[in-house]
C-alpha positions in Angstrom: -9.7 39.8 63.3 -6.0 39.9 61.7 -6.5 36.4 61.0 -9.6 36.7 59.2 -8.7 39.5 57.2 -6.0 37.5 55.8 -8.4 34.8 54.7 -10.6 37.3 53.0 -7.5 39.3 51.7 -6.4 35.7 49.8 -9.7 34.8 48.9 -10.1 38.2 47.1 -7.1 38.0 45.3 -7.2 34.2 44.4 -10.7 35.1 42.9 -10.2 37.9 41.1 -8.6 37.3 37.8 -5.6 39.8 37.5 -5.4 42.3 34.4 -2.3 40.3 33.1 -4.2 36.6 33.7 -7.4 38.2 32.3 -4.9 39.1 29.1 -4.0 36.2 28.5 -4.6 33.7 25.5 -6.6 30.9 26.0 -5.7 29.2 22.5 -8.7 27.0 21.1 -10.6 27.5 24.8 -13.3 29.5 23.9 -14.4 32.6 26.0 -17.4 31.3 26.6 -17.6 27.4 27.0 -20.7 25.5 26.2 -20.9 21.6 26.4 -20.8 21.2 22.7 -17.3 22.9 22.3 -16.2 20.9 25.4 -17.0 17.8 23.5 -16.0 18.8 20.0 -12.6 20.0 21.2 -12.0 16.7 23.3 -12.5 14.7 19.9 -10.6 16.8 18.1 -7.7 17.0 20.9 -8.0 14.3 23.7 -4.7 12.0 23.3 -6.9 8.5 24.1 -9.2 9.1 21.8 -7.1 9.9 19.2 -5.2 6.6 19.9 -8.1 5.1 18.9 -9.0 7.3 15.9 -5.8 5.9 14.6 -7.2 3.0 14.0 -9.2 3.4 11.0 -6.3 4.4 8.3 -4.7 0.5 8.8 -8.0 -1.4 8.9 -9.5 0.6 5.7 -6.0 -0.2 4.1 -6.3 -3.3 5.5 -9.9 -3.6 3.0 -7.7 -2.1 0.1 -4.9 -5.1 0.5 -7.4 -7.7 0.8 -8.9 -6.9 -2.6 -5.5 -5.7 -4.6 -4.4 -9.7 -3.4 -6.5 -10.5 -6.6 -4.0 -8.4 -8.6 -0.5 -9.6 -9.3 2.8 -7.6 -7.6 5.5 -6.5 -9.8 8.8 -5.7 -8.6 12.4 -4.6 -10.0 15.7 -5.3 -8.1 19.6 -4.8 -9.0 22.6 -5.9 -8.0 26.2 -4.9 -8.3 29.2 -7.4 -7.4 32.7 -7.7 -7.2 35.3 -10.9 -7.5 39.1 -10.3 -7.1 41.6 -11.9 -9.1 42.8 -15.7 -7.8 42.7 -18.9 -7.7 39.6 -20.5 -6.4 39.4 -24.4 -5.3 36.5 -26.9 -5.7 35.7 -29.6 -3.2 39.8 -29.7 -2.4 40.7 -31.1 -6.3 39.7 -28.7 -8.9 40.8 -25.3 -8.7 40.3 -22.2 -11.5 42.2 -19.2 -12.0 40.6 -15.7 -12.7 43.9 -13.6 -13.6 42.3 -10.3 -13.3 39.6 -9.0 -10.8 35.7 -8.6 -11.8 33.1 -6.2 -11.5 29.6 -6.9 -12.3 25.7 -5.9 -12.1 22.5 -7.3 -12.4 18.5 -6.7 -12.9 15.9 -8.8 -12.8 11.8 -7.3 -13.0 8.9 -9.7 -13.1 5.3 -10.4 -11.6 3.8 -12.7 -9.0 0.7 -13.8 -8.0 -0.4 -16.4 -5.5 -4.1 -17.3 -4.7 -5.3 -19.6 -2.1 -8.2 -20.0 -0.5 -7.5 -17.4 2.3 -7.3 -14.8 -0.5 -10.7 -15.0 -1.4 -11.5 -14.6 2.9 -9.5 -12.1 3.2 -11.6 -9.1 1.8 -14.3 -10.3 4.3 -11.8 -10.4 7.4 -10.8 -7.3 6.3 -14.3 -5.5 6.0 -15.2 -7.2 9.2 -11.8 -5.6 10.9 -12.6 -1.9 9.4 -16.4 -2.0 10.9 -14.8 -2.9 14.5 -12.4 -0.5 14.4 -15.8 2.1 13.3 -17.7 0.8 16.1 -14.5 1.3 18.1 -13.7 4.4 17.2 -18.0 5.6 17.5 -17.5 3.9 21.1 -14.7 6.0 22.1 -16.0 9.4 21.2 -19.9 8.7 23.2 -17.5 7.6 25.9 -15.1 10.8 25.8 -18.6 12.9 25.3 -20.0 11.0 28.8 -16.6 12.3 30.3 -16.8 15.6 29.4 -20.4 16.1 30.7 -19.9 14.3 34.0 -16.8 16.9 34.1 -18.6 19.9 33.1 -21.5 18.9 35.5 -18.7 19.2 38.2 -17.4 22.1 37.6 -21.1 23.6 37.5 -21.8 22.0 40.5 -18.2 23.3 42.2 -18.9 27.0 41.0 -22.3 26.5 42.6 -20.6 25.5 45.5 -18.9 28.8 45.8 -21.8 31.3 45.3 -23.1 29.4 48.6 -20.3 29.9 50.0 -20.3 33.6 48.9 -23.5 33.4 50.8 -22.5 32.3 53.6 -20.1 34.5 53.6 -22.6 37.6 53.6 -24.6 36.3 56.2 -22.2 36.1 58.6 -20.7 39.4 58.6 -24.2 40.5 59.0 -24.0 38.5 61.8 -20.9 39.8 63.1 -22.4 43.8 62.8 -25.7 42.8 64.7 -23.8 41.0 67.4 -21.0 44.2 67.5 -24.5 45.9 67.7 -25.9 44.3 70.5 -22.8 44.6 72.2 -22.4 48.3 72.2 -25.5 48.3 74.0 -25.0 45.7 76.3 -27.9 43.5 75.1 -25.2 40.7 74.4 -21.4 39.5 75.6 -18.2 39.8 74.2 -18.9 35.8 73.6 -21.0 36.5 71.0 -18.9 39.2 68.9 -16.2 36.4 69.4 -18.6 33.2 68.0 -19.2 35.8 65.0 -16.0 36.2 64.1 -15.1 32.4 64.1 -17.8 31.7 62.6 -16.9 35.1 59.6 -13.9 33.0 60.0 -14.8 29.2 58.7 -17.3 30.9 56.1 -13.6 32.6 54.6 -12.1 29.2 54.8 -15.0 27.6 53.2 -15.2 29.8 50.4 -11.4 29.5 49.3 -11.5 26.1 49.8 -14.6 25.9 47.2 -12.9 28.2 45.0 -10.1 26.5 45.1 -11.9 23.0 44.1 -13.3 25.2 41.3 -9.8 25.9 39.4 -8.9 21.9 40.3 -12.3 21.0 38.8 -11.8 23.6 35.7 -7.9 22.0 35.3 -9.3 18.7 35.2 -12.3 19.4 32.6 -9.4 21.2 30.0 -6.8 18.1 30.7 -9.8 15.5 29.5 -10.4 17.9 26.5 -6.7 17.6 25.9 -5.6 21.3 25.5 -3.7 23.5 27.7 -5.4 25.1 30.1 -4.9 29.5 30.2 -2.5 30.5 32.8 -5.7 31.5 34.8 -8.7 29.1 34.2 -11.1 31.2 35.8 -11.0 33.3 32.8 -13.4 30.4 30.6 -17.1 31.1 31.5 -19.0 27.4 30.9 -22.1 28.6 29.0 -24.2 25.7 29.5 -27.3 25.5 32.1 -29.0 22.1 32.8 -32.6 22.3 33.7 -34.6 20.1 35.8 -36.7 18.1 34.0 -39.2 15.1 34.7 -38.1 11.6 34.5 -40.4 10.4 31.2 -38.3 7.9 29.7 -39.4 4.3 30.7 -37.1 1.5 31.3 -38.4 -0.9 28.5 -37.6 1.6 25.8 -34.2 2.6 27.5 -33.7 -1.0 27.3 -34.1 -1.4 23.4 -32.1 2.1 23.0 -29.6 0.2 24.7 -29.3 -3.0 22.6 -29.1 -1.1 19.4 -26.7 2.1 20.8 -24.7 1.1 23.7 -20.8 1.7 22.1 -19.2 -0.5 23.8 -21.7 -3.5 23.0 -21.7 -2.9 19.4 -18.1 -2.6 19.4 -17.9 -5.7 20.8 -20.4 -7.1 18.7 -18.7 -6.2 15.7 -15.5 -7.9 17.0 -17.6 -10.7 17.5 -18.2 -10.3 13.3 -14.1 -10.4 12.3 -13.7 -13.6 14.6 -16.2 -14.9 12.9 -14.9 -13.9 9.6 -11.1 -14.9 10.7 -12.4 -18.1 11.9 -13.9 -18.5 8.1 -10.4 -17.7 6.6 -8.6 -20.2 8.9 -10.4 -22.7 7.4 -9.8 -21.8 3.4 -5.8 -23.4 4.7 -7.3 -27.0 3.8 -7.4 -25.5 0.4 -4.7 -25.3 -2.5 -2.7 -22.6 -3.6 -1.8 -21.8 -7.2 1.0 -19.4 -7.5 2.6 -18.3 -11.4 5.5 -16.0 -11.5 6.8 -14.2 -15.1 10.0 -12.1 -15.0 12.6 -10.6 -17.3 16.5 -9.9 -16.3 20.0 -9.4 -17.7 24.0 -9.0 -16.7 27.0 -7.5 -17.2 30.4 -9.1 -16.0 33.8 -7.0 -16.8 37.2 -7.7 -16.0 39.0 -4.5 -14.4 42.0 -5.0 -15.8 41.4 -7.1 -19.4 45.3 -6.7 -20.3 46.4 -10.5 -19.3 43.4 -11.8 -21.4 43.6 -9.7 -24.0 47.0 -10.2 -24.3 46.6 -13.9 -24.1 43.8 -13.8 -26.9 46.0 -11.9 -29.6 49.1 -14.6 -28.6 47.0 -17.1 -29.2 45.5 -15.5 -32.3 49.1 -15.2 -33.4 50.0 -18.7 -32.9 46.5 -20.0 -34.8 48.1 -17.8 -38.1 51.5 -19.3 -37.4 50.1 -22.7 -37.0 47.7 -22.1 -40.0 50.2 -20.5 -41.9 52.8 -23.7 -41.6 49.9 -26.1 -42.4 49.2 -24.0 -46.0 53.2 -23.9 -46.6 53.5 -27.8 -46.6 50.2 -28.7 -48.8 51.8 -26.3 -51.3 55.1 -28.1 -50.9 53.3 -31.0 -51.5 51.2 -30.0 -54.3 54.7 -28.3 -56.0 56.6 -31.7 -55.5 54.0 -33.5 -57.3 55.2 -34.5 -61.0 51.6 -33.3 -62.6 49.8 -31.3 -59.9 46.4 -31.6 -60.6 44.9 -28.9 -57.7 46.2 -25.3 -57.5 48.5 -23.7 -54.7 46.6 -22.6 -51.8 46.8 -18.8 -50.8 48.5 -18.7 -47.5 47.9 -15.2 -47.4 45.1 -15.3 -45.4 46.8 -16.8 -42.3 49.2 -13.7 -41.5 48.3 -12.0 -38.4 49.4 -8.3 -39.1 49.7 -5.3 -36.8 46.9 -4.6 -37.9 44.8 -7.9 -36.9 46.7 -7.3 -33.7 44.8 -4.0 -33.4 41.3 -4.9 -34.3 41.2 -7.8 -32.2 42.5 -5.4 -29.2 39.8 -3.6 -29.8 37.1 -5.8 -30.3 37.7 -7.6 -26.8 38.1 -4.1 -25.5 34.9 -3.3 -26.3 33.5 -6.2 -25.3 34.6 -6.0 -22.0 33.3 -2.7 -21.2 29.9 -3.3 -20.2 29.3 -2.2 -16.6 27.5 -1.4 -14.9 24.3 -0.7 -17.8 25.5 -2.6 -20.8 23.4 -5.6 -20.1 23.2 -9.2 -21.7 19.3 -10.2 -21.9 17.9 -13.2 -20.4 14.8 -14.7 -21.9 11.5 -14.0 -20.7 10.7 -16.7 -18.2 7.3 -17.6 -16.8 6.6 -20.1 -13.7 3.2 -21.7 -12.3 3.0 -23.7 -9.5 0.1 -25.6 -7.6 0.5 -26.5 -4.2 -1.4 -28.5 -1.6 -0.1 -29.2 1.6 -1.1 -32.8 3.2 0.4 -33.1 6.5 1.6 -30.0 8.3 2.3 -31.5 11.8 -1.4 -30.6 13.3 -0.7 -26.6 12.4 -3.8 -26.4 10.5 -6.1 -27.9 13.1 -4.5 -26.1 16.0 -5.2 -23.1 14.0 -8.1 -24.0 13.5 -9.2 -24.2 16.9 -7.9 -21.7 17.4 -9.5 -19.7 15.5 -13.1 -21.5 16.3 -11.9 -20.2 20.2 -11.6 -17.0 19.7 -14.8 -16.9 17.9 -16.4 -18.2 20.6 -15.1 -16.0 23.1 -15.8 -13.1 21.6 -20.0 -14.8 21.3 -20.1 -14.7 25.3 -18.7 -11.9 25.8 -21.3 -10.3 23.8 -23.7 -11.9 25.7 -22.1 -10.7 28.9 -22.2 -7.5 27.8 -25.4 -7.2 27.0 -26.5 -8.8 30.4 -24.6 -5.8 32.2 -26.1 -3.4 29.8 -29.1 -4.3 31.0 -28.0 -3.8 34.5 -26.1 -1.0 34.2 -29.6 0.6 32.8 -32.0 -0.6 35.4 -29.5 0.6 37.7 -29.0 4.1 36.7 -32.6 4.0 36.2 -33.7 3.9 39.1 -30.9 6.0 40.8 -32.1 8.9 38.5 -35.8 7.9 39.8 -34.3 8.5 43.9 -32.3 11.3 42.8 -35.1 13.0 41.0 -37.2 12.4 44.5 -34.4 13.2 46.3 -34.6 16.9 44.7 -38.0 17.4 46.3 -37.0 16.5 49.8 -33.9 18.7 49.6 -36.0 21.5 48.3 -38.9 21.3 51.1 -36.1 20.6 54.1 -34.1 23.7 52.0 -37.3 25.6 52.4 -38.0 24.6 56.2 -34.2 25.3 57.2 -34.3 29.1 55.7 -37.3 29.9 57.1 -36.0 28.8 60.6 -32.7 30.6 60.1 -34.7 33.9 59.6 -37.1 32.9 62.5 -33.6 32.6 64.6 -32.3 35.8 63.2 -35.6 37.6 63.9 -35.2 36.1 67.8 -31.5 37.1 68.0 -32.4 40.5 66.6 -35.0 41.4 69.5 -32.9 39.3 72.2 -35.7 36.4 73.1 -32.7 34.0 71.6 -29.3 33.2 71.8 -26.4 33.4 69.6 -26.0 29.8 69.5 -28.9 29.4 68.3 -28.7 31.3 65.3 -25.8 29.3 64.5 -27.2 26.1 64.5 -30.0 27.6 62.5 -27.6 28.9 60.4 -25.8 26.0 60.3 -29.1 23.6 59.3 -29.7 26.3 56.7 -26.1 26.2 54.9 -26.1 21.9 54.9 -29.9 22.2 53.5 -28.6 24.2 50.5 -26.1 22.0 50.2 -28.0 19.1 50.0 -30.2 20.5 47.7 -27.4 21.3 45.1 -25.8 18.0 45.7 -29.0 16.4 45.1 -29.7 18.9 42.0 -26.2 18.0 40.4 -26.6 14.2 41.5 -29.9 13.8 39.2 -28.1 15.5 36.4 -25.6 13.0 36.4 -27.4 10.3 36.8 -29.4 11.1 33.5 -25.7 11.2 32.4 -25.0 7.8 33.7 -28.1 6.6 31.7 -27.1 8.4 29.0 -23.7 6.5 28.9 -25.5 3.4 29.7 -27.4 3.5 26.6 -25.7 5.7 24.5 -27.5 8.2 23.2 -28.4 11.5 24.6 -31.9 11.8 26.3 -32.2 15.8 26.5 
């Protein structure tokens, strides 16, 4: 007895939510739980699925790139360099000397534009890559939905599980007071107060085991949602009840459901649609390209240290005055030694170089030597076109080619794969929800038969025409016939789940 108290004592407390669990915040889980929030959470949080969701911002950019290649790009780069002073050498024989180190910058802007014939596929390839990644995308969430129902059937069908159990439960410590009973008046043996108890016993054992598959049922349900599950996951009530109805759908009409809203076959149909369309692009390579370019772009180049030059400059200013100023000197000596000169002196004033000169000239170079990094020198305006048309490639545009034509036909059979094991996977959950549907009615009359002979055996016991023993086993038949009958219960609902994922649409 010590040892069955303990079971019940842990049973209690694992079933009883705490005041502290019962406190605590379940985050988006609602209080109560129906199906619908089940499946609009998992879209909103499930980590696959939103893998998957991902894909639609690249493939509708994708669209957006394949049209704006019709447009032209425009683009603006800089540069900024530097060159120390030295001597450098050219092929071994010719050598030039920078005296002073450089510093100098660069910008360049222009447009380009390129079409070829896989432009003008492109936007196709590209609208035929968005409506996979749709259909993908649409495939994933009836998937994740057909998840989250087979999981919340289980979780019904695990809490159901323990109410039996609580059954059970019940019924064998009202076994164990009539056999105490009997006892006491020496209608029965101590053997029978003992088979109570073991039996008061396994019923315990049962029933945390049960609740136990309950909390690993509810854990699993809240991971495939992709939330955190409360501290105490007892404390979300699933809404949601799932009637028995009759079979009415026929198979032909599942059938043509299934062609036009199985998820995973249009998916893959529309992947059949961009190899199709990439196999179309491929192709536009045998065609040429024309390609015209336009740009604008300028430079500055400065010495860091413009002394040596300038001071070469003005010396050699100064010695074009003195050399000038000589040259004027001996015409007017030879005009003044003439006997009748018939020209005029020349002024020779003009060829002194003053301080002055000196100064502006300094200057001047100065100034034009301070010009970086924004003081730029203007190139023209350039503009480029060019037509190419590739002849011999070394067999890449073939092998492409066949590539291409490959993969196209690939993805053609596996369509048609998939549409043979839609079919199958159809007729085949079909007709399991047909045998689980009949299966209900057997469980229910053998559940039927089984309680009524556990009370006939109870009735026996009670009056002493039957043995304990055999209340057990009726007991026993009783407690496997309800548990058929919910197993068979939760097995139709899950076929019409099957079927439902089969052809990918609800049905109720």
């Amino acid at each position: 007895m010590k040892s069955s108290a303990l079971i019940l004592l842990a049973s209690v407390a694992l079933a009883v939510p705490s005041t502290l669990a019962g406190q605590t915040a379940t985050g988006t889980i609602p209080q109560n739980l129906s199906l619908r929030d089940a499946v609009e959470l998992a879209t909103r949080y499930n980590p696959t699925y939103l893998q998957t969701a991902n894909d639609y911002a690249p493939a509708a950019w994708g669209v957006r790139n394949a049209y704006a290649a019709f447009l032209p790009t425009f683009g603006i780069s800089g540069s900024m360099s530097y060159a120390g002073a030295g001597t450098q050498n050219f092929f071994g024989t010719t050598s030039f000397e920078q005296l002073s180190s450089t510093v100098g910058s660069s910008y360049s802007m222009g447009f380009n534009l390129t079409l070829a014939g896989r432009t003008f596929a492109q936007p196709a390839l590209a609208r035929a890559n968005l409506k996979a990644a749709n259909a993908s995308i649409e495939g994933a969430a009836i998937n994740l939905e057909s998840v989250i129902r087979e999981q919340y059937l289980a979780v019904l069908q695990a809490q159901e599980q323990v109410r039996l159990a609580e059954v059970q439960v019940t019924r064998n410590e009202e076994f164990l007071r009539l056999a105490e009973a009997r006892f006491e008046v020496g209608q029965n043996t101590i053997l029978d107060v003992r088979q109570a108890e073991v039996a008061l016993g396994r019923a315990e054992v049962d029933r945390l085991q049960f609740r136990q598959a309950v909390i690993v049922e509810r854990l699993t349900l809240f991971e495939q949602m992709g939330v955190p599950a409360p501290e105490d996951p007892l404390t979300v009530v699933l809404s949601d009840t799932f009637p028995i109805v009759d079979p009415i759908w026929q198979l032909t009409d599942l059938l043509a459901d299934a062609e036009s809203s199985n998820p995973d076959l249009l998916s893959l149909r529309a992947q059949e649609s961009a190899a199709v369309a990439n196999e179309t692009a491929v192709k536009t390579d045998w065609l040429p390209s024309l390609s015209f370019a336009a740009g604008w772009s300028g430079f500055t180049n400065q010495f860091t240290n413009a002394d040596p030059l300038i001071n070469s400059a003005v010396a050699g200013a100064e010695a074009n005055a003195q050399s000038g100023l000589a040259e004027c000197l001996y015409v007017n000596g030879i005009v003044a030694g003439l006997a009748t000169p018939t020209v005029d002196p020349l002024d020779c004033s003009g060829f002194v170089f003053t301080p002055a000169d000196e100064a502006a000239l300094r200057e001047n170079l100065q100034a034009q030597n301070s010009v970086f990094p924004f003081d730029f020198t203007s190139q023209p305006f350039s503009a480029r076109m060019t037509v190419s048309w590739p002849i011999f490639t070394q067999f890449s545009r073939p092998m492409r080619n066949s590539q291409a034509s490959a993969q196209a036909d690939d993805a053609k059979e596996r369509v048609r794969a998939w549409e043979l094991q839609v079919r199958t996977a159809v007729s085949r959950a079909y007709y399991g929800m047909l045998a689980a549907y009949e299966g209900i009615q057997i469980q229910e009359q053998s559940q039927g038969a089984a309680q009524e002979g556990l009370t006939l055996a109870q009735e026996r016991y009670r009056v002493g025409s039957g043995t304990f023993f055999e209340l057990l086993d009726a007991q026993l038949a009783a407690q496997t016939a309800e548990r058929d009958y919910i197993n068979a219960v939760y097995a139709y609902h899950r076929s019409i789940a099957t079927l439902e994922a089969a052809v990918g649409r609800p049905l109720r």
